[in-house]
SEGUGU-995196 format. One record per atom (N, C-alpha, C): x, y, z. Coordinates in steps of 0.02 Angstrom, whole numbers, plus 50000, padded with zeros to 5 digits. Layout:
XYZ/...
# end
This chain:
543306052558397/543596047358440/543106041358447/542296044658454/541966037158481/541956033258398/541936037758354/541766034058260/542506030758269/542986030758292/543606027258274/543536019958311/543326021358378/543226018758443/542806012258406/542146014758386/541476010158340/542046003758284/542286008558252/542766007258181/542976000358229/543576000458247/544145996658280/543765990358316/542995990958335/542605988258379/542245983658317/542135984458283/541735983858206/542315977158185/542955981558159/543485976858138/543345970458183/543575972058225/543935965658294/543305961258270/542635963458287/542015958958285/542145952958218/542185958858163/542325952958081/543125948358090/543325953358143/544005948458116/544005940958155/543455940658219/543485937658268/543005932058224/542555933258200/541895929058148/542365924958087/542905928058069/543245926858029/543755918958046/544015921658094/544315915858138/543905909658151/543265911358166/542765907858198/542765903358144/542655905258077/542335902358005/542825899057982/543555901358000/544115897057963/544645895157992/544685896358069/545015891858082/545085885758103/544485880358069/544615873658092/544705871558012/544765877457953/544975872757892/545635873657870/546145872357945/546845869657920/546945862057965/546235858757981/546355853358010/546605847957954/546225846657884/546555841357867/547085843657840/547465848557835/548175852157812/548635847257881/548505849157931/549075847057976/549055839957999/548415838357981/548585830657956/548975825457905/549025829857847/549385828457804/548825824057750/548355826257762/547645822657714/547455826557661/547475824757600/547295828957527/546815829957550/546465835257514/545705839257501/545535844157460/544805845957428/544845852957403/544745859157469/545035861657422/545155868957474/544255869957481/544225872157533/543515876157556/543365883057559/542755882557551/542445890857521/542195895057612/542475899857618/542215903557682/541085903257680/541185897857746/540605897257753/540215892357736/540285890257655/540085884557636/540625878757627/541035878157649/541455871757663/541475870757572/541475863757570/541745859457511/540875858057493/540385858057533/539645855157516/539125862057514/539295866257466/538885873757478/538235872657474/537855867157454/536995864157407/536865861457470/537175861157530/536995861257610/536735866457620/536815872357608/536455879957631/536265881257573/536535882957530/536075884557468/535385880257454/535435875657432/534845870757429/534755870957333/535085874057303/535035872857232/535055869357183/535465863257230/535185857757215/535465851757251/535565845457235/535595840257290/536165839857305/536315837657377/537255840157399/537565835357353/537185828657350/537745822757305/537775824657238/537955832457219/538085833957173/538805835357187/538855840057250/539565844057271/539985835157282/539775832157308/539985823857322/540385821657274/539945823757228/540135818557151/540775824657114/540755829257128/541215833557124/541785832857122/541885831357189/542595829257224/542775823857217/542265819657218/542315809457201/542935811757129/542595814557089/542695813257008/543615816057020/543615822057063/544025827257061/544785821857086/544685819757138/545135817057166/545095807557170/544595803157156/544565796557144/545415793157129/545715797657064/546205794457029/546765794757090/546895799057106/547525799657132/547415800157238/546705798457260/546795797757320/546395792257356/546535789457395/545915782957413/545345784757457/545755791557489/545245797157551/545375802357543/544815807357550/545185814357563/544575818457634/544915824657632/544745827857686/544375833357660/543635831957708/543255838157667/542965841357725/542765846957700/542195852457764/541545854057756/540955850157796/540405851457798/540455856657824/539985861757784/540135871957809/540985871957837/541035873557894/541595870857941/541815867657981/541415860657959/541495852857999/542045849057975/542515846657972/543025844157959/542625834357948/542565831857905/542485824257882/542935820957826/542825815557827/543135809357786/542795807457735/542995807857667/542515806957615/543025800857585/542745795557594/542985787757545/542675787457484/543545785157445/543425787157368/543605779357344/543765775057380/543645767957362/543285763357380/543155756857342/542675752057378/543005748057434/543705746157423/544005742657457/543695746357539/543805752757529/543955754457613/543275756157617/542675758057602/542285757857577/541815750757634/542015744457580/541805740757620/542205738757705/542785741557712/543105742057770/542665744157841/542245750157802/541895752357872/541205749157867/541185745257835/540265742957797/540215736757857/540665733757831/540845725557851/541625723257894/542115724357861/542735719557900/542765724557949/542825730957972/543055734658028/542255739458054/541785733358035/541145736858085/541295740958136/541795735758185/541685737758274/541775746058269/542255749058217/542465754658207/541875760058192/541275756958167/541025762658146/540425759658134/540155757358187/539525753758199/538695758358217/538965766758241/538495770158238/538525775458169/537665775858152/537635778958103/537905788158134/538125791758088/537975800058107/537565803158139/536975801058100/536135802358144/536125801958197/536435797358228/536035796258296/536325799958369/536835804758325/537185808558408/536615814358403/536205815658347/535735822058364/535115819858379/534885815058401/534275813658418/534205810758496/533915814458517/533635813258579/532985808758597/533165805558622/532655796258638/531865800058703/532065806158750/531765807858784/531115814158735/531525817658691/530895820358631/530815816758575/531145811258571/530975808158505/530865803158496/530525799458536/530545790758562/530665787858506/530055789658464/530005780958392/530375784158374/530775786958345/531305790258296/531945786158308/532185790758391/532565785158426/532655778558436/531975777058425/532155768758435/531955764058372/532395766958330/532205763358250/533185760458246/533165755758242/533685751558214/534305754258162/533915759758123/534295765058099/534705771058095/534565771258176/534475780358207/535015776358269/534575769858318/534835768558379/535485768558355/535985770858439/536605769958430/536945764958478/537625762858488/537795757958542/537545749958547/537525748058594/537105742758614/536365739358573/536015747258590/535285748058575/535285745258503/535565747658455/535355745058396/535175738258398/535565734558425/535755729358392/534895723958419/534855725158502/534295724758522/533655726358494/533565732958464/533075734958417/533125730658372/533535729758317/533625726258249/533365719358271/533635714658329/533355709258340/532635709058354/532385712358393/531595714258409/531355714858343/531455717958288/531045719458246/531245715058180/531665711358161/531785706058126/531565698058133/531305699858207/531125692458237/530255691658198/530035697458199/529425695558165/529325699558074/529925695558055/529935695957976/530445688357957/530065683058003/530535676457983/530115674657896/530345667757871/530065668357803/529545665757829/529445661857865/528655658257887/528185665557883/528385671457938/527965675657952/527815678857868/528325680957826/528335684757751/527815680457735/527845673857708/527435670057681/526855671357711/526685671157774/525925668957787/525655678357754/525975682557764/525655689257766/525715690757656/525815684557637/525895684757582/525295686557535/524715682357569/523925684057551/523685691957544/524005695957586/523765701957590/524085705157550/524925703757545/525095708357476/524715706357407/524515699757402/524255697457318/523645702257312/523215700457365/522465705257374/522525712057365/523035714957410/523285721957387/523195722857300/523925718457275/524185719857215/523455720157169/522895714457185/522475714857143/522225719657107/522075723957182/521565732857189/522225738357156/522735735157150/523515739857126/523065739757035/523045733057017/523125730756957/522405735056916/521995734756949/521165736856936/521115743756942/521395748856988/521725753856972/522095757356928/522425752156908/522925754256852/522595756156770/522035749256780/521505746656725/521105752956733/520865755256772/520225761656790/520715768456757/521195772656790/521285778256774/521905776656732/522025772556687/522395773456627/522045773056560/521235773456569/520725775856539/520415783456513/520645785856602/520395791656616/520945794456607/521575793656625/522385797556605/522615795756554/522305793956520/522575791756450/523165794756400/523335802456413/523645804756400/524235808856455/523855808156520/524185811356558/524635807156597/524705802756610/525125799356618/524925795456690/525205792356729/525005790156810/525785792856843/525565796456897/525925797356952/526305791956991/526955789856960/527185781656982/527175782457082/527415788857101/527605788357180/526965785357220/526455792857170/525855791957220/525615785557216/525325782057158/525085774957119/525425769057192/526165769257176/526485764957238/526405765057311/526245771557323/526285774057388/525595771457422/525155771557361/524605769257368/524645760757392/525025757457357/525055751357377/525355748957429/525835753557439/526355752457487/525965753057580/525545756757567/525175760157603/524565755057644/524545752557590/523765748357623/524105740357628/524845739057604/525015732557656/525235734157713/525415740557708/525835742957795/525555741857838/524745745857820/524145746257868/524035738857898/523935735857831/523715728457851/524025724057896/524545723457872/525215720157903/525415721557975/525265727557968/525625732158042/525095732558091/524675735858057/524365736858110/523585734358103/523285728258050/522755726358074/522195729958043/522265734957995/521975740157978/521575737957891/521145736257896/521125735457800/520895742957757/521185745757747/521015751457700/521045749657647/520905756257603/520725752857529/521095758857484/521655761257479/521635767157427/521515768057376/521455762557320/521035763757295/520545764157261/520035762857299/519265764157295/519075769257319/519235769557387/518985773657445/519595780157445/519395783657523/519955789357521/520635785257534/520995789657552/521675787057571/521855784657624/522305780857638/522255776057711/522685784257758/522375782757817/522755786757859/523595788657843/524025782357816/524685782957826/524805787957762/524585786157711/524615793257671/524255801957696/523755800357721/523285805257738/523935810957791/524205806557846/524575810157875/525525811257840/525725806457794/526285808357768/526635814857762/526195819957752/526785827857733/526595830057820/526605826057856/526615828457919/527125824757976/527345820457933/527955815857976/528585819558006/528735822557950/529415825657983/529305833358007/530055837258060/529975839658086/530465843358044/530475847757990/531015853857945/531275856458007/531905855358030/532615860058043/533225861958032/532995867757973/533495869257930/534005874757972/533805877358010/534195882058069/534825875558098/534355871258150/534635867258174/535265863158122/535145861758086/535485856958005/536255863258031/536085868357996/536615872557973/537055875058031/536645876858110/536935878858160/537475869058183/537245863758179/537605859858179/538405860058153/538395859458079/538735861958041/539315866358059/539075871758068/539585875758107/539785874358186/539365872058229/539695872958307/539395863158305/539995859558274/539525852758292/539465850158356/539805855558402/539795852758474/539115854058496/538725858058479/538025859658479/537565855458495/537885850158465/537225843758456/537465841058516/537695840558565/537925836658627/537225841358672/537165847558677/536615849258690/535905853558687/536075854058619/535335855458590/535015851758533/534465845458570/534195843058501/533765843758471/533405839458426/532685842058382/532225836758392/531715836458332/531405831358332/531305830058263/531315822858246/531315823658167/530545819558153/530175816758219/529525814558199/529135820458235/528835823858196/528225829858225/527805824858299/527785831258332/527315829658403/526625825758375/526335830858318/525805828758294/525765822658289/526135821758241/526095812758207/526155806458250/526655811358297/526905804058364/526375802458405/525835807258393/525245805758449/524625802458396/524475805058342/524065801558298/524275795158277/525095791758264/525105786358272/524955781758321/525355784958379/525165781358444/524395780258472/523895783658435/523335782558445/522885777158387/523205776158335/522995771758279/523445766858318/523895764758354/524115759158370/523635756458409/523355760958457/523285759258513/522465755758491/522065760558457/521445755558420/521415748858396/522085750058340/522345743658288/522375737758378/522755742058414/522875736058464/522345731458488/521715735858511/521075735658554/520705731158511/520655732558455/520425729958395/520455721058389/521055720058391/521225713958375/521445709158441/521565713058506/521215711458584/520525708358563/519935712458519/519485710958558/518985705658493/519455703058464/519305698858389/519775690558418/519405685958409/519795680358432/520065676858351/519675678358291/519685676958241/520675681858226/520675684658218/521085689458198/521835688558249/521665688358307/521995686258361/522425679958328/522255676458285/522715671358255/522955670958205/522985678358164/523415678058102/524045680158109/524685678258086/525205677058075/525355685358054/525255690058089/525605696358044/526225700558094/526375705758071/526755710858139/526535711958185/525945713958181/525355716558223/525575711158287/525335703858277/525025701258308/525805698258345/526435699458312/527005698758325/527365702058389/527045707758360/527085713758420/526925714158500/526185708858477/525785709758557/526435703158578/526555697558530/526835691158570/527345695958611/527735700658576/528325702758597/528125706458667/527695708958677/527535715258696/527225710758779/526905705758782/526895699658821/527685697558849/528215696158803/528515694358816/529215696958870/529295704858820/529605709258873/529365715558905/528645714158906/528255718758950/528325726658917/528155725458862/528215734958815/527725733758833/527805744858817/527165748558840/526965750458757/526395753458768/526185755358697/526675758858660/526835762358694/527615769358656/528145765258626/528335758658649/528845755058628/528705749358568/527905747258568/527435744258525/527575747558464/527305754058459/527275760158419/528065762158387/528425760958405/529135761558390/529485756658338/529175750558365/529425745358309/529095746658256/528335747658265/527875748858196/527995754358158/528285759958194/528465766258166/529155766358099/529675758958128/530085756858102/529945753958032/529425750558049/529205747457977/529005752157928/528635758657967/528295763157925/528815769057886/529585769957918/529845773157889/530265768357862/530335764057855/530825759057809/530615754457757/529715754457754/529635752757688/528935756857668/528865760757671/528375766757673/528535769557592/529175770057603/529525779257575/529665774257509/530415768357521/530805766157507/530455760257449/529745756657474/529855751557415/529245754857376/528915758057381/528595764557321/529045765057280/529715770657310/529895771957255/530355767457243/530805762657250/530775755357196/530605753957149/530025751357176/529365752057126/529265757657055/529325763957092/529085767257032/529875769156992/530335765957040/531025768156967/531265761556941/530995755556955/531145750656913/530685749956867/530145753556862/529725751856810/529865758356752/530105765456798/530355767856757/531045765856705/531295761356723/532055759256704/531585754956650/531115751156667/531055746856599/530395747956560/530245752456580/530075761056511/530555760156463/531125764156507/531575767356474/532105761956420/531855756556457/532415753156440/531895745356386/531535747156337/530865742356328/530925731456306/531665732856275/532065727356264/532025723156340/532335728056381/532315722956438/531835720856458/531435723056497/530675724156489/530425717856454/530325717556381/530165712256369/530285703256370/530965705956389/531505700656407/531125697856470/531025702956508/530815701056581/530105696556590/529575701256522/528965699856529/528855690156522/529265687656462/529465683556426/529575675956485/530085679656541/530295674556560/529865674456636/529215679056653/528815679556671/528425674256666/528145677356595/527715670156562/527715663856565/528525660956547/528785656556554/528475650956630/528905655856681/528855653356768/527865652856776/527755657356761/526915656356775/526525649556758/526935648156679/526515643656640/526765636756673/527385636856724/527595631656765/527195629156804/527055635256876/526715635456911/526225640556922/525875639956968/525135644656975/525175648857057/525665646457101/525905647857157/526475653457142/526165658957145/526755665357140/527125665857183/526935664757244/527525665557314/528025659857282/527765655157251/528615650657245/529005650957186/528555656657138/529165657057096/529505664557090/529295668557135/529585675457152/530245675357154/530595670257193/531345667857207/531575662557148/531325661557122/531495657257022/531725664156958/531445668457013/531415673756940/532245681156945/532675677056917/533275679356929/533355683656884/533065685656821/533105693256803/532705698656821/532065695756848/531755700656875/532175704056949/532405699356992/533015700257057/533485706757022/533745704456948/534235706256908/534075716156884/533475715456862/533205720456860/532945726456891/532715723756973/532785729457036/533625731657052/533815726057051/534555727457092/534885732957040/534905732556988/535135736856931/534815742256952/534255745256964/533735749356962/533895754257017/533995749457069/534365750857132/534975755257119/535615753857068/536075756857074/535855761457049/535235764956999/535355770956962/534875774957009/534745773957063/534035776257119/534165771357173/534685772257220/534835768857282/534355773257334/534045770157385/533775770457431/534025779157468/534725778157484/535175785357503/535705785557451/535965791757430/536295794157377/537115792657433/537195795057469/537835792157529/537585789457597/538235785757632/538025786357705/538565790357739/538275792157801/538715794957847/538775790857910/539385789457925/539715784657977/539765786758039/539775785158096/540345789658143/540845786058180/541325788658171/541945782058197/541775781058280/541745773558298/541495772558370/542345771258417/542805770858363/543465767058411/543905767058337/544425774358349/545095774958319/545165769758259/545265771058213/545585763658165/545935769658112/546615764258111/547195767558044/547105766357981/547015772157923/546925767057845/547535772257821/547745771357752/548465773657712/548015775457661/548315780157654/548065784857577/548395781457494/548405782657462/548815780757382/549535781857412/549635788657412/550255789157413/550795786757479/550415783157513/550875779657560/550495783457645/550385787457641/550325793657682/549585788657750/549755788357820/549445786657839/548935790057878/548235789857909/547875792557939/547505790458001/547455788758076/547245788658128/546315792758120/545915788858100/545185789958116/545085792758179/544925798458224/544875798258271/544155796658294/544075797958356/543285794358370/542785799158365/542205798958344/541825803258348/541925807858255/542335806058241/542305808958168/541885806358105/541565813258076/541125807558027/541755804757964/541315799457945/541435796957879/541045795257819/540905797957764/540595797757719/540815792657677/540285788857647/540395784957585/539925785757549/540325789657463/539755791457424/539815785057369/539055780857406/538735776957363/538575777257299/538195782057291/537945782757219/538635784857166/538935787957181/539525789357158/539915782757128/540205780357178/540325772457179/540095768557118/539355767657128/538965763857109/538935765357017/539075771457003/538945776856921/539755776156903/540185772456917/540805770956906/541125770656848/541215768656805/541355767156738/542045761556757/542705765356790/543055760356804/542745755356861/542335756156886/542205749656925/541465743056894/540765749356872/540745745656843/540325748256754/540745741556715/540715744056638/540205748156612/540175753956573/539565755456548/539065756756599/539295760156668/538805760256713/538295767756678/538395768156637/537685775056654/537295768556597/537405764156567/536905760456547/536455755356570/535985752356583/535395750056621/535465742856594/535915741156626/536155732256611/535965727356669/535465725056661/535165721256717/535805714956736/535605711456660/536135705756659/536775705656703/537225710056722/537645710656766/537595710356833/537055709156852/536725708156922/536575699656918/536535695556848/536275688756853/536825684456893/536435678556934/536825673756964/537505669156919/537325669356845/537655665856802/538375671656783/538315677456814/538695682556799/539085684556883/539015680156927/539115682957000/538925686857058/538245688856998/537655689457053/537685695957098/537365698957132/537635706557162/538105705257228/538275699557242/538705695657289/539335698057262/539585696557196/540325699157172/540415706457174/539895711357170/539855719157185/539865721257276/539365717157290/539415719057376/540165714457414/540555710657368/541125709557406/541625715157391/541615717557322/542005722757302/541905729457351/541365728657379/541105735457413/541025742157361/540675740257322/540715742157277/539615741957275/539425740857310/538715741657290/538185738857365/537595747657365/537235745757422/536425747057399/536135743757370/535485742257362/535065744357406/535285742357462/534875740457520/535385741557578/535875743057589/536385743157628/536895737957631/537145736757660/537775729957686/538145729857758/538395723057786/538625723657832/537905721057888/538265722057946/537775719557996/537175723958013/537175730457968/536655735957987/536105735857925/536315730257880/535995731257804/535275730857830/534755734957776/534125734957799/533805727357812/533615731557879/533195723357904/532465722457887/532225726257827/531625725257808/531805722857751/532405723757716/532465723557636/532075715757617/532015710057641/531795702957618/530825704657595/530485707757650/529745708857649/529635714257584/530095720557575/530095724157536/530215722457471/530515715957453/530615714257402/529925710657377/529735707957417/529065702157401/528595707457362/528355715457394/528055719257395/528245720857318/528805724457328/528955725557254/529085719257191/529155715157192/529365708957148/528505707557132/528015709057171/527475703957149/526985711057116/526965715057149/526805722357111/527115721357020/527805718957007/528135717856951/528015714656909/527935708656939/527695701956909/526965706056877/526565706156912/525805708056896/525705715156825/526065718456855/526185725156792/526415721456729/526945718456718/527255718256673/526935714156654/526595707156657/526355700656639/525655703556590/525415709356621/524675712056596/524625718956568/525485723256567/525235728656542/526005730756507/525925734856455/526525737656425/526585742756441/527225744356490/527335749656528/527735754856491/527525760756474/528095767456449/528125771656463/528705777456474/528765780756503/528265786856478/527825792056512/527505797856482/528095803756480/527915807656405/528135814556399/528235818656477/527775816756515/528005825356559/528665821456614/528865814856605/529435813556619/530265815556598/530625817256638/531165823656591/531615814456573/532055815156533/532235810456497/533055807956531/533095813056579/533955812456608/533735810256679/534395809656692/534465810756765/534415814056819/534195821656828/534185825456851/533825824856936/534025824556979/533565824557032/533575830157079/533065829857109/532635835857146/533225837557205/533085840557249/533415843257331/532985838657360/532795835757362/532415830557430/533015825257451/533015824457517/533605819357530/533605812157510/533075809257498/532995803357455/533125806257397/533395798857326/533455798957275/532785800157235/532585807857180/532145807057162/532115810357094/531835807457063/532055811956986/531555817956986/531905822556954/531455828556971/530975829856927/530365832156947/529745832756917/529385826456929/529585821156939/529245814156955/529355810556902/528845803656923/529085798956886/528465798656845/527965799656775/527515798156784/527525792156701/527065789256714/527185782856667/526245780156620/526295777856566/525845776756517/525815769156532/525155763456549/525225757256560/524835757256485/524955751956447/524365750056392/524345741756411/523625739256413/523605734456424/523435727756383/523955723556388/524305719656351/523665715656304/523675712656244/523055707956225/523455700656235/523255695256227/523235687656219/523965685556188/524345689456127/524725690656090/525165695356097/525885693756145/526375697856148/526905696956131/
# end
């Protein structure tokens, strides 16, 4: 009696787990919204729990599966019910013409501002109001006057980039250079400079702090990730932290020096950088150091990560790609032999523009975004069939997908800069199509992307003008990228410079 009693007790338990796991995947059924059917447990995105490889694989799945015949469909994170957009039109709908709709990112209903201050208060993450306040605070000191004056420090940088390159492509002669690290390196010691006042040297010396502490930034919660997933009401009250305690206090203490520092320098006190942008601000609406630290933290995760690797996949693209490349070097030459002032012909040089932005689509910044609807809006499917967004629902737009198009755009798995040129409509005719995000679009597009370009464009200029860039053997030859949530080709990027003679 009690083994039957156990039995019957056993059942009920699985049958009750069972329910739990599947009954919210007849929501887009009674909506009347196409979808692929979902797998018990792993929804439509299984490389969410598995990790075998990058989810914008399962993405590109369904993109391919359903594109022809639907404009949206209905998919299940584990057993989260979302909106996956399979056109540009609507696409750019939530980007730009129907912002008000979907003006907060996903991110930001799981982060808590009371454990996660700088995290929270990055322009990316903030939600509501706040963004928009953040974004203004921290755009106000990246006008072009300010880019320009802090222009000296990227050339000086690039120099010690260039002399580096000259030193261990001597010594790696065969082994190739590490493009992430090489960039990260550069990327690294204008941040310092720029931001916070700091002159490091990577490399000569050791590594600047901001690398030194890098594999310590984030906070891995893969429990949290997956328990989301399943109970997303969860996140209303249990959150995480995605900047480690550690780091938030070792930054906040390099601010607080960088701060004291240049307090107690009258010379320095008058250069034109963030830093010194910061204190005006910080004067102005009475921040405390934690809120100082927040904007700078902004800079540090939005061009830290992002124009490294730029950097190291546009140079991989014209490796790979050596025609262009020389095309580029050519009309390099050209602008130089004009003028001797690089800041003014950075913006003259429209295939080099031509050549990131391309670079961009085959290695975008994020592989999708995730939306969250802020206020109801109606869109119609192909077949006539209409759908009510409700609030609070995500929405996905898979970018990269998009972007690898063939019907949208020609010959996209080929590395055609030229289609990005102004004489061709420029990436203006793609970002009206909604059809392409570099850098983002809409009123949320990255508000660093203008400084990040200088960084990377003059790093470009300098490589290519003095060295013949190719790709090394232990580079795999496809596309393949890693499980990391940034775009990254797997195994790395690593690259052969030979440096150029008199005669090219």
């Amino acid at each position: 009696m009690i083994f039957l009693i156990t039995c019957w007790l056993l059942l009920a338990v699985i049958a009750l787990i069972y329910i739990f796991l599947t009954w919210n995947y007849k929501y887009w059924k009674n909506y009347g919204v196409n979808g692929p059917k979902p797998v018990l447990i792993f929804g439509n995105l299984p490389s969410a729990i598995t990790g075998k490889r990058h989810v914008m694989y399962d993405i590109w799945d369904i993109y391919d599966a359903f594109k022809d015949t639907n404009y949206f469909v209905g998919i299940y994170n584990n057993r989260r019910p979302e909106l996956l957009i399979l056109r540009p039109e609507l696409a750019r709908k939530v980007y730009v013409t129907d912002f008000k709709h979907f003006h907060d990112n996903e991110m930001s209903a799981t982060i808590d501002e009371k454990m996660d201050f700088l995290f929270a208060n990055n322009p990316f993450t903030a939600a509501g109001s706040k963004w928009k306040e953040r974004r203004a605070e921290f755009t106000g000191g990246l006008s072009a006057g300010r880019i320009k004056a802090m222009f000296p420090v990227t050339l000086e940088i690039c120099k010690h980039l260039i002399d580096y390159i000259q030193k261990e492509s001597k010594v790696s002669s065969k082994q190739g250079l590490d493009a992430k690290n090489l960039f990260s390196r550069y990327t690294a010691d204008i941040i310092s400079d720029c931001v916070m006042g700091l002159q490091t040297d990577s490399f000569t010396k050791s590594l600047s702090p901001l690398m030194e502490m890098e594999g310590q930034m984030f906070e891995p919660q893969p429990f949290y990730t997956t328990l989301d997933r399943f109970v997303p009401i969860i996140k209303k009250w249990l959150k995480h932290r995605f900047i480690t305690e550690k780091f938030e206090n070792y930054f906040q203490k390099l601010m607080e020096n960088s701060i004291n520092l240049r307090k107690s320098d009258e010379k320095l006190s008058k250069r034109a950088d963030f830093l010194n942008y910061l204190l005006e601000l910080q004067e102005k609406k009475n921040l405390n150091l934690r809120e100082i630290s927040a904007h700078a933290m902004t800079f540090l995760l939005d061009g830290f990560e992002t124009t490294s690797s730029v950097l190291a996949h546009t140079l991989l693209m014209l490796g790979r790609y050596p025609t262009k490349q020389q095309k580029l070097r050519e009309g390099i030459l050209r602008s130089l032999d004009k003028s001797e002032e690089l800041f003014d012909i950075i913006s003259e040089l429209d295939y080099l523009n031509a050549c990131i932005l391309e670079s961009l689509r085959f290695f975008p910044v994020v592989f999708f975004a995730t939306k969250r609807c802020t206020e109801p809006l109606e869109i119609v499917n192909k077949n006539g069939q209409s759908f009510l967004i409700p609030k609070d629902l995500t929405v996905i737009i898979p970018q990269y997908q998009i972007m690898m198009d063939d019907s949208i755009y020609e010959n996209a798995s080929e590395y055609q800069p030229e289609r990005f040129l102004l004489e061709n409509g420029g990436v203006r005719k793609y970002m009206d199509m909604g059809a392409y995000w570099g850098y983002g679009d809409g009123p949320r597009i990255c508000p660093g992307f203008r400084f990040a370009l200088i960084q990377v464009k003059t790093a470009i200029i300098e490589i290519i003008r003095q060295f013949r860039v190719q790709v090394n053997p232990k580079t795999r030859s496809d596309y393949k990228f890693d499980e990391f949530f940034f775009p990254r080709l797997d195994g790395g990027v690593w690259l052969d410079f030979q440096l150029l003679s008199g005669d090219i």
